[in-house]
C-alpha positions as CSV (number, residue, x, y, z in Angstrom):
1,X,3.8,-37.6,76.2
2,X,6.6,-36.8,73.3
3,X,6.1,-35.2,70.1
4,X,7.3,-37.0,67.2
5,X,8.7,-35.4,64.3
6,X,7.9,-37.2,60.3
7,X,9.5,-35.9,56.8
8,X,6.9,-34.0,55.5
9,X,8.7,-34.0,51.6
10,X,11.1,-35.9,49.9
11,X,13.5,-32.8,48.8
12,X,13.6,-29.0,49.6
13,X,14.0,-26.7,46.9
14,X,16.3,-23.4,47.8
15,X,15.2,-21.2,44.9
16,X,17.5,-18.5,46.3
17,X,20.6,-20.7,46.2
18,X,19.3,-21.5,42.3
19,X,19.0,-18.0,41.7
20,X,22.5,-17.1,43.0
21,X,23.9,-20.2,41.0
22,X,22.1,-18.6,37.8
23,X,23.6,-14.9,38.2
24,X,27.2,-16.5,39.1
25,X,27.0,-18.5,35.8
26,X,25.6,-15.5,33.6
27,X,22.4,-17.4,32.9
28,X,19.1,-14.5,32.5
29,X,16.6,-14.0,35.5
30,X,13.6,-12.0,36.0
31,X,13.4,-7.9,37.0
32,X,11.9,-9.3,40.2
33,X,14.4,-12.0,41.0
34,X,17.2,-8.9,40.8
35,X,15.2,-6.3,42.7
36,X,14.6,-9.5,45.3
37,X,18.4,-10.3,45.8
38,X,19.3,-6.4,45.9
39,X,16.8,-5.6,48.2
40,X,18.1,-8.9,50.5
41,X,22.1,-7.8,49.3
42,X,23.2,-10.5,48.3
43,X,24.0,-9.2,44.9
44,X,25.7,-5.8,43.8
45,X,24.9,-4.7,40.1
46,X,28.5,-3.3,38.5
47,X,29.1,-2.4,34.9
48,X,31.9,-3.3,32.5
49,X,33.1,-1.5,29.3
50,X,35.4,-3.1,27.1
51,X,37.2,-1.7,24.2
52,X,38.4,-3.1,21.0
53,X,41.2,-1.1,19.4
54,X,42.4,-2.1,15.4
55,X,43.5,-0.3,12.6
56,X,41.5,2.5,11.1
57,X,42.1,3.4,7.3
58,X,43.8,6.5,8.6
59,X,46.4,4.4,10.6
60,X,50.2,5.9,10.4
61,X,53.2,5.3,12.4
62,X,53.7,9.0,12.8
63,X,51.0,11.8,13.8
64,X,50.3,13.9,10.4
65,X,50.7,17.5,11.2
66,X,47.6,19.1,9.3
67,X,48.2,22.9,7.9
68,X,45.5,25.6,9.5
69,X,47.0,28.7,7.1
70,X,47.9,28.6,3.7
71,X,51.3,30.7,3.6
72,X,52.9,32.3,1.2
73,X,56.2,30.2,1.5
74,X,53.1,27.3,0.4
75,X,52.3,29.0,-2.7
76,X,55.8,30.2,-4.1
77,X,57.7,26.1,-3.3
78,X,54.5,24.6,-4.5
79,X,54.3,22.3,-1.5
80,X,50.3,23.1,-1.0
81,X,49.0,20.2,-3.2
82,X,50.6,17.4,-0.8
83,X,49.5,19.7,2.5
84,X,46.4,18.6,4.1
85,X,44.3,21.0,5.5
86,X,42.4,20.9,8.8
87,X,38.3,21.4,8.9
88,X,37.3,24.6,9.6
89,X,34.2,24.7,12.0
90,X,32.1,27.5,11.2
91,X,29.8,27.0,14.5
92,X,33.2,27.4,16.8
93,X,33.1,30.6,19.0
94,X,36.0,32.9,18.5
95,X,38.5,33.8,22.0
96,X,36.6,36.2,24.0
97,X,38.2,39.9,23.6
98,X,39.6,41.0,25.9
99,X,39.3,44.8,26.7
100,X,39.7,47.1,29.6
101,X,36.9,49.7,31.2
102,X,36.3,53.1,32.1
103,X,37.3,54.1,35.4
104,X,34.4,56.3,37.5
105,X,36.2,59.4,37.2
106,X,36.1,59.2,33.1
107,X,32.5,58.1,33.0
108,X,31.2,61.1,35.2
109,X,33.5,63.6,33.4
110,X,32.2,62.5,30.1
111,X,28.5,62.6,31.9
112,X,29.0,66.0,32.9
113,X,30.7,67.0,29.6
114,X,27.7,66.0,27.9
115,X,25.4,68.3,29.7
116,X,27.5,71.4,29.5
117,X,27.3,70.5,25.6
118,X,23.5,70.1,25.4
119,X,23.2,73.5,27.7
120,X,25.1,75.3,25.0
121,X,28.7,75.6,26.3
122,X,31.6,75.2,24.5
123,X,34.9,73.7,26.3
124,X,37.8,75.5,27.2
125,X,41.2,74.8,26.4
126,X,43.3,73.3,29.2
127,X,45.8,71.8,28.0
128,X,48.6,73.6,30.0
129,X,48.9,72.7,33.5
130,X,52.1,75.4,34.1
131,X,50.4,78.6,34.8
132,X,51.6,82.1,35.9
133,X,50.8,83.8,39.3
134,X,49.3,86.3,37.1
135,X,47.0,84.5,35.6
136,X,46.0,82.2,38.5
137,X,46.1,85.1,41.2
138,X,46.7,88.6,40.4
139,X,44.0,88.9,37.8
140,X,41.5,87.3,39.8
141,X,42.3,90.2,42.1
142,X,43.9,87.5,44.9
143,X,46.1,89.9,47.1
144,X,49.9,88.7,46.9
145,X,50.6,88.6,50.2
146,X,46.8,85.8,50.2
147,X,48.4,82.7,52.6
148,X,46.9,80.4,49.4
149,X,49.6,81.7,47.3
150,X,52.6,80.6,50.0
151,X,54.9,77.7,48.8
152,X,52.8,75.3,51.3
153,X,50.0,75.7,49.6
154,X,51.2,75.7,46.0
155,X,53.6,74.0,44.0
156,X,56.0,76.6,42.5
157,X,58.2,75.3,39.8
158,X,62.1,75.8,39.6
159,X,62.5,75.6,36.1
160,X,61.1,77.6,34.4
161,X,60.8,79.7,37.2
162,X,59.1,83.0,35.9
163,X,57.6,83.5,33.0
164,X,57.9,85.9,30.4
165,X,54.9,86.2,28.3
166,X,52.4,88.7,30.3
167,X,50.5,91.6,27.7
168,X,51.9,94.5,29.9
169,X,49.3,97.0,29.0
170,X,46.5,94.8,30.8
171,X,49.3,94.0,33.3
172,X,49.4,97.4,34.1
173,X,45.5,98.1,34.6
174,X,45.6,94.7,36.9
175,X,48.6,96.1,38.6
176,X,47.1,99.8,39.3
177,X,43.8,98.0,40.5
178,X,45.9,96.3,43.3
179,X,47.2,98.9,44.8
180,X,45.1,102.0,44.6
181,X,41.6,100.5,43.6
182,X,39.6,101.9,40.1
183,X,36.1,100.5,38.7
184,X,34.5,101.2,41.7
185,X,37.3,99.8,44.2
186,X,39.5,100.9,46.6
187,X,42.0,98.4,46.0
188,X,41.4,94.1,46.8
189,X,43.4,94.5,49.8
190,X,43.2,98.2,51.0
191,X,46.2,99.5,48.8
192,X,49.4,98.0,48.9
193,X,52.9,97.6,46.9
194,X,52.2,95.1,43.8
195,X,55.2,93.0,43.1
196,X,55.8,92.1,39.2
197,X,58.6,89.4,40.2
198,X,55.7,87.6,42.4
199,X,53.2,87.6,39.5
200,X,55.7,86.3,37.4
201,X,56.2,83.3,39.3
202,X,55.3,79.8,37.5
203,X,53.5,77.2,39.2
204,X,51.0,74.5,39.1
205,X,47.7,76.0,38.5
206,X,45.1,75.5,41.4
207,X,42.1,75.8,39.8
208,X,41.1,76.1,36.2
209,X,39.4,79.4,36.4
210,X,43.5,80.5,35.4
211,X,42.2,79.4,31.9
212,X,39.0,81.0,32.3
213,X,40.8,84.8,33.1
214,X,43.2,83.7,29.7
215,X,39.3,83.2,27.7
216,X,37.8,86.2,29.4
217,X,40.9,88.6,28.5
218,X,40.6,87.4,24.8
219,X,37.2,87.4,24.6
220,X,36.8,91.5,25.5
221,X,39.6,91.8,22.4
222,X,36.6,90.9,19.9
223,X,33.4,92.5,19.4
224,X,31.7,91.2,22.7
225,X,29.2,88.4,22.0
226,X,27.6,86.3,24.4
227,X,29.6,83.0,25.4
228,X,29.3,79.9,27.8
229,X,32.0,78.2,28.6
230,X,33.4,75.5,30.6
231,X,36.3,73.3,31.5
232,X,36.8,70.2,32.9
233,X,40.6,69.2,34.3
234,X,43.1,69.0,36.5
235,X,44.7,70.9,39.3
236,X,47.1,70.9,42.0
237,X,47.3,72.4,45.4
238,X,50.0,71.2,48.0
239,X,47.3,69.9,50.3
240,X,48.3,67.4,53.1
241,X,46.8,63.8,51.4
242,X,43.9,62.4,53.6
243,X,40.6,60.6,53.2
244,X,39.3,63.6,51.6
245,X,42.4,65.6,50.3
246,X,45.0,64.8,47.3
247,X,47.3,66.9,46.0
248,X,45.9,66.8,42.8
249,X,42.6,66.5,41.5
250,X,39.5,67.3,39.1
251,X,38.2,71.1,38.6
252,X,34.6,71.3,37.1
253,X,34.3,75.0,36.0
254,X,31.4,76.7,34.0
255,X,30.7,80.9,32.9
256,X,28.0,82.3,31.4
257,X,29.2,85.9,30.0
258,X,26.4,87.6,28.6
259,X,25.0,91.4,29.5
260,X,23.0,92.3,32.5
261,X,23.0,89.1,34.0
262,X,22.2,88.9,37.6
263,X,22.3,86.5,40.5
264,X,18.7,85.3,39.7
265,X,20.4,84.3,36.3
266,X,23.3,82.5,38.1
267,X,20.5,80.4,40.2
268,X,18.7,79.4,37.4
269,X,21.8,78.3,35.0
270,X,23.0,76.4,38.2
271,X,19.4,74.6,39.3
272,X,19.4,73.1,35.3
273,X,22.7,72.3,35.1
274,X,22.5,70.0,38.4
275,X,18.8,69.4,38.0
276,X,20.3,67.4,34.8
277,X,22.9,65.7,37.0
278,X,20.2,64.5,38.7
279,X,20.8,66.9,41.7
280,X,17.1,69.0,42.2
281,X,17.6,69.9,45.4
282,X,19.8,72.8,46.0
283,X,20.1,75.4,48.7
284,X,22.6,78.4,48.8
285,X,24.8,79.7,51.7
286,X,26.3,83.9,51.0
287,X,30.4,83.0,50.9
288,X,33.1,85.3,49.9
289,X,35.8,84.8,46.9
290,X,38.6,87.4,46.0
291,X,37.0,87.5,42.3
292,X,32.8,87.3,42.5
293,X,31.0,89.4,44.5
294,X,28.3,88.4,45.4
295,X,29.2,84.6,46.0
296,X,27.5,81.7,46.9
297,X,28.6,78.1,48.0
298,X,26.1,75.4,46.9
299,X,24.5,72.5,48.9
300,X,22.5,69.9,47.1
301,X,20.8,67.3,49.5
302,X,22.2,63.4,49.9
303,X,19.4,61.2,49.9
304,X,21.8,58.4,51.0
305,X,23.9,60.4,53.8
306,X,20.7,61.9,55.1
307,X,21.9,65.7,55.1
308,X,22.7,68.6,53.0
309,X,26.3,68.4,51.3
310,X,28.4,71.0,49.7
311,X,29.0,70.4,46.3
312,X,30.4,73.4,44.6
313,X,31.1,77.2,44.8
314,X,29.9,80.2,42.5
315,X,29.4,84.0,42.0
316,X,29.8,86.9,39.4
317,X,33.2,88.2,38.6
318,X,33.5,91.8,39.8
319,X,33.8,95.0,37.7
320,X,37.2,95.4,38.4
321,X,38.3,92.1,37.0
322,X,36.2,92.5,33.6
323,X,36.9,96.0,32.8
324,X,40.3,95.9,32.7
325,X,40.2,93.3,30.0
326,X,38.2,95.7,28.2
327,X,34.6,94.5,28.5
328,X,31.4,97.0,28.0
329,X,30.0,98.0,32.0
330,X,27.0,96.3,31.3
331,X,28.2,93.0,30.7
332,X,28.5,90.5,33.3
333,X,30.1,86.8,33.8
334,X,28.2,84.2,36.2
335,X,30.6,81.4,37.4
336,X,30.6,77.7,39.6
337,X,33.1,75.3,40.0
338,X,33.0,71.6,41.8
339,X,35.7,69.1,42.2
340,X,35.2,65.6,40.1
341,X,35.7,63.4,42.4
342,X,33.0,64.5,45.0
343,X,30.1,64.0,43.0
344,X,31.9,60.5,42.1
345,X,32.2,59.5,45.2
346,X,28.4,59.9,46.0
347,X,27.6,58.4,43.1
348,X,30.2,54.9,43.8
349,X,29.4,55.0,47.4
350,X,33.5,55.8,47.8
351,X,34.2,57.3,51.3
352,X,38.0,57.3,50.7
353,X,39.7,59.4,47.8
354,X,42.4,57.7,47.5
355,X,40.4,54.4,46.9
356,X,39.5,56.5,43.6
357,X,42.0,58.5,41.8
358,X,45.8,58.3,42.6
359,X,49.0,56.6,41.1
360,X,47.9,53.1,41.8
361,X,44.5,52.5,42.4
362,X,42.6,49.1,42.7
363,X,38.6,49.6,42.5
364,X,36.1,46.5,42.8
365,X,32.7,47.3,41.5
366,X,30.1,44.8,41.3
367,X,33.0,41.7,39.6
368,X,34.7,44.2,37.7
369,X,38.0,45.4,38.9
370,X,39.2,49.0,37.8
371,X,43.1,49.1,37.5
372,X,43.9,52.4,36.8
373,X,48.4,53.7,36.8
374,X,47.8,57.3,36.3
């Protein structure tokens, strides 16, 4: 048996086909209709912009230049009435300044200048990096024949060679000390022949404490009153240049001259002065220096290295280095000195000197970037 197929109407409607007619011919359909055809993709929505360009009212064949200043050349040919001016937008940020920034070393010397100031001290003047042997060694009582004072480990200077400014009445005392001993001493290094031409010998100075033998030795001129002092500056010692060595660097020196002072004294001036630095922890280790007796290296402890560190070395300068200056017997002088750039390194998280202070040096800290030609 066959099926038997009949027209069931008499036309078939394709409302899709209408639909697509209507969109082609720009004719409006309905939000569903669209979403309908996009979702079957047979239609892709696209955007046209059109533009109509005519004359404004400020139509010319030529761009007008408009004037920003009003000169003076304006004023004296009279050409300012026919000028026209451009708005000024008072809302408009000016260029961003540019400015530079203080390199680490700066910021910590001007940290640790500010507590020698609040602790009473007044700064030294060290403005004169040529120094005499005498000043920088003999009277500090370092023997001439010392293996610091050799040419490889100080930078002697050709011209001017010697100096010739020494007081030679004081000279004379340092001189006598040196080689048969007086105050209480038998001589710094067990009587030997003192050599003026050696003590006359310029050079670099290697530590600032050169300046503080120049205050000292004026001081005792005056009716003695009691004085703190300290300096802050550069030195220079012919030192092979490694990751923890330059040539030249920063000496931190403070003194306390005052009478009867003892050692307790010097522990307690140095515990507040590093206590403000933010270094409470402090031990002390007996050392020996050719000008303090007794002396003592200090360690303060690293919180981030773990360990104790050495950070500085002090003492109270002997009797036969203040009395021939012409100090009272009972009057003593408590000392320290630390390099600048230790304490800055700890501070940065620098493990390499030379990534801090030197003739070109490039430091990144946090997105700033230290440039700094010295």
């Amino acid at each position: 048996m066959g099926k038997q197929v009949s027209r069931k109407v008499q036309h078939v409607e394709d409302k899709v086909k209408d639909l697509l007619i209507s969109v082609q011919s720009g004719q409006a359909i309905s939000k569903e209709d669209i979403n309908s055809l996009k979702a079957r993709k047979l239609i892709v929505a696209q955007t046209w912009k059109g533009y109509s360009v005519r004359k404004g009212p400020n139509y010319a064949p030529k761009r007008k230049k408009v004037a920003t200043d009003l000169t003076r050349e304006n004023l004296q040919k009279g050409d300012w009435k026919e000028l026209e001016f451009k708005e000024y937008n008072f809302n408009a940020k000016g260029p961003p300044a540019e400015s530079g920034h203080l390199h680490p070393l700066l910021k910590v010397k001007q940290q640790l200048k500010n507590i020698f100031l609040q602790l009473g001290f007044e700064e030294m003047p060290t403005n004169n990096f040529v120094e005499s042997s005498f000043w920088n060694f003999d009277a500090l009582f370092q023997p001439q024949q010392h293996p610091a004072r050799d040419s490889h480990d100080t930078f002697f200077l050709e011209a001017p060679s010697t100096t010739r400014e020494l007081p030679e009445d004081y000279v004379e005392l340092v001189k006598r000390v040196h080689e048969s001993g007086g105050y209480g001493s038998r001589g710094v290094k067990y009587m030997y022949d003192w050599k003026r031409e050696e003590a006359n010998k310029n050079l670099l100075r290697t530590h600032t404490t050169a300046v503080s033998t120049r205050m000292l030795y004026a001081l005792a001129k005056q009716p003695f009153s009691p004085k703190r002092y300290f300096s802050i500056d550069r030195v220079f010692r012919n030192e092979s240049v490694d990751r923890t060595h330059l040539a030249e660097f920063h000496h931190i020196e403070g003194l306390v001259c005052d009478r009867g002072l003892t050692l307790g004294d010097l522990i307690g001036v140095l515990n507040d002065f590093f206590s403000c630095f933010g270094m409470s922890k402090l031990r002390f280790k007996p050392a020996y220096n050719p000008y303090t007796e007794p002396s003592m290296e200090i360690f303060s402890y690293h919180e981030g290295l773990k360990k104790w560190v050495e950070i500085g070395n002090s003492g109270m300068f002997r009797p036969e280095m203040l009395l021939p200056m012409g100090f009272p017997e009972d009057v003593r002088v408590i000392a320290w000195g630390l390099s600048l750039e230790r304490p800055t390194m700890i501070l940065y998280g620098i493990d390499n000197i030379r990534d801090l202070f030197g003739h070109k040096v490039l430091i990144h800290s946090a997105n700033v970037v230290f440039l700094a030609a010295w």
